[in-house]
FINU-375304 format. One line per 8 residues: number of its first residue (from 1); their letters; for each residue x, y, z of C-alpha. Coordinates in Angstrom, 1 decimal. Last residue first. Layout:
# FINU-375304
NUM = a = X,Y,Z  ...
END
This chain:
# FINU-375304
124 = xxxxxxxx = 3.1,25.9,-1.8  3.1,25.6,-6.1  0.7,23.2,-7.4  1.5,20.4,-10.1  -2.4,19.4,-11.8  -2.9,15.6,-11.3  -5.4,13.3,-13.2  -6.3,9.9,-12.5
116 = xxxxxxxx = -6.6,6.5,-13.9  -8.3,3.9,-12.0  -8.5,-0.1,-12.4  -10.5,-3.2,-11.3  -9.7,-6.9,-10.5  -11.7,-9.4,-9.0  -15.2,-9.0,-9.6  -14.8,-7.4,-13.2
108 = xxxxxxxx = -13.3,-5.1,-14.5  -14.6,-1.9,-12.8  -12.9,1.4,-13.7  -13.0,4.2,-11.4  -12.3,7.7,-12.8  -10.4,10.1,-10.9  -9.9,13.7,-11.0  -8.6,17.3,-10.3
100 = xxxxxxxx = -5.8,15.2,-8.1  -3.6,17.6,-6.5  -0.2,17.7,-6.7  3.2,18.8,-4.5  6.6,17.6,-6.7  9.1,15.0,-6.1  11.8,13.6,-8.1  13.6,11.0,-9.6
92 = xxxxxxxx = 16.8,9.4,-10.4  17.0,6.2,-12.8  16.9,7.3,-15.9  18.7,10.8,-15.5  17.8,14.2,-16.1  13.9,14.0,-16.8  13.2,12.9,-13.3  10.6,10.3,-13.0
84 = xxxxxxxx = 8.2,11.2,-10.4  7.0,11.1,-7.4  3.9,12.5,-6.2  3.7,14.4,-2.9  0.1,15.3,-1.9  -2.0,18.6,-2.1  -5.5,19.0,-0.3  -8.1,20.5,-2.3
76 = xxxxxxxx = -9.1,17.7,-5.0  -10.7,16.2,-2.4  -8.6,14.8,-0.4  -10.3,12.2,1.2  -11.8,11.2,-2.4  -8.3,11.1,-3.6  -7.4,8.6,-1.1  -10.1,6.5,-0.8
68 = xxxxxxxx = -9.9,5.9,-4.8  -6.3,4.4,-4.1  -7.5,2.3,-1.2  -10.2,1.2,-3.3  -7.9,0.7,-6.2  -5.9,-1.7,-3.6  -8.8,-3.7,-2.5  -10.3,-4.8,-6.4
60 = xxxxxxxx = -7.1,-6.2,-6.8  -5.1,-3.9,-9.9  -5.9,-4.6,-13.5  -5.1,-0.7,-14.2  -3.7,2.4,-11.9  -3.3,5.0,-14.7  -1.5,8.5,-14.4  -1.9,11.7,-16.3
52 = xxxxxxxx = -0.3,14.4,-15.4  -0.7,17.9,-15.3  2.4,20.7,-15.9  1.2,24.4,-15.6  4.9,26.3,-16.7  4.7,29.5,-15.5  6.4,29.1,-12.0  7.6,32.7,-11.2
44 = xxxxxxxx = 4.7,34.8,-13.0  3.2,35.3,-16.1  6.4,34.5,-18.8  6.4,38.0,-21.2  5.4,38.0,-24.7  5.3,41.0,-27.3  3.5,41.5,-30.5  4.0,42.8,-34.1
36 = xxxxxxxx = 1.1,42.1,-36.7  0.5,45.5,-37.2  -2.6,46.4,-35.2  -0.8,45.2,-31.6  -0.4,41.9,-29.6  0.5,42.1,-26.3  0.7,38.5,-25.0  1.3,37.4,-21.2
28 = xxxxxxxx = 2.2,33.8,-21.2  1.6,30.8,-18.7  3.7,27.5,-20.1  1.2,24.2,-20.6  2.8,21.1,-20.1  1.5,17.8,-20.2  3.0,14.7,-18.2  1.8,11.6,-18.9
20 = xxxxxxxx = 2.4,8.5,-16.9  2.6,5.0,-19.3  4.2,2.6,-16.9  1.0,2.5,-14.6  1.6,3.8,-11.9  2.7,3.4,-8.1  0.4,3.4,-5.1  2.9,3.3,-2.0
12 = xxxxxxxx = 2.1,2.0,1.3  3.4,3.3,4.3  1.4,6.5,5.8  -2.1,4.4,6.2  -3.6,7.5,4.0  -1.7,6.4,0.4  1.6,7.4,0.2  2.9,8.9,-4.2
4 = xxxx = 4.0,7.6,-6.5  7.6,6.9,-8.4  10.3,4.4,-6.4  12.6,3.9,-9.3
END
């Protein structure tokens, strides 16, 4: 499977960590009324908010840079294609616009470090 996303040079691909989260929130309109009874309706075209979480760990010191470059050039404002693992089939995939909301940098030590990050799907 070829999940992740292009980093800024255009070529290379930062793939994570085994362990990617997706969380999924739906969007719902409620009317709730005196006697218990209420009513839901779906808020909008794309109401499911999905977020994932993905983990770049024990990586060379150069490539989490290059990953930590990229969010912080796109500041949480300018989507990206992610790839990800499509829940029909084990070995096809898909891809979906994100931003990343946010990154946390994880130093090792001298040689290695790590960086997990959060993406929010966005609808363009």
């Amino acid at each position: 499977m070829d999940l992740g996303f292009t980093l800024l040079d255009g070529i290379t691909k930062a793939r994570p960590d085994r362990n990617l989260a997706r969380r999924t929130n739906p969007r719902v309109l409620l009317a709730r009324f005196g006697d218990g009874y209420e009513q839901r309706m779906a808020d909008g075209i794309n109401s499911l908010d999905q977020s994932f979480t993905a983990t770049f760990m024990n990586r060379p010191g150069a490539e989490i840079d290059a990953i930590v470059d990229f969010f912080d050039a796109n500041l949480a404002v300018t989507s990206f294609e992610f790839t990800i693992p499509d829940s029909a089939s084990v070995i096809d995939t898909r891809t979906i616009k994100v931003v990343c909301d946010s990154w946390d940098l994880v130093y090792t030590n001298h040689v290695v470090s790590g960086c997990t990050a959060a993406f929010r799907r966005v609808y363009e």
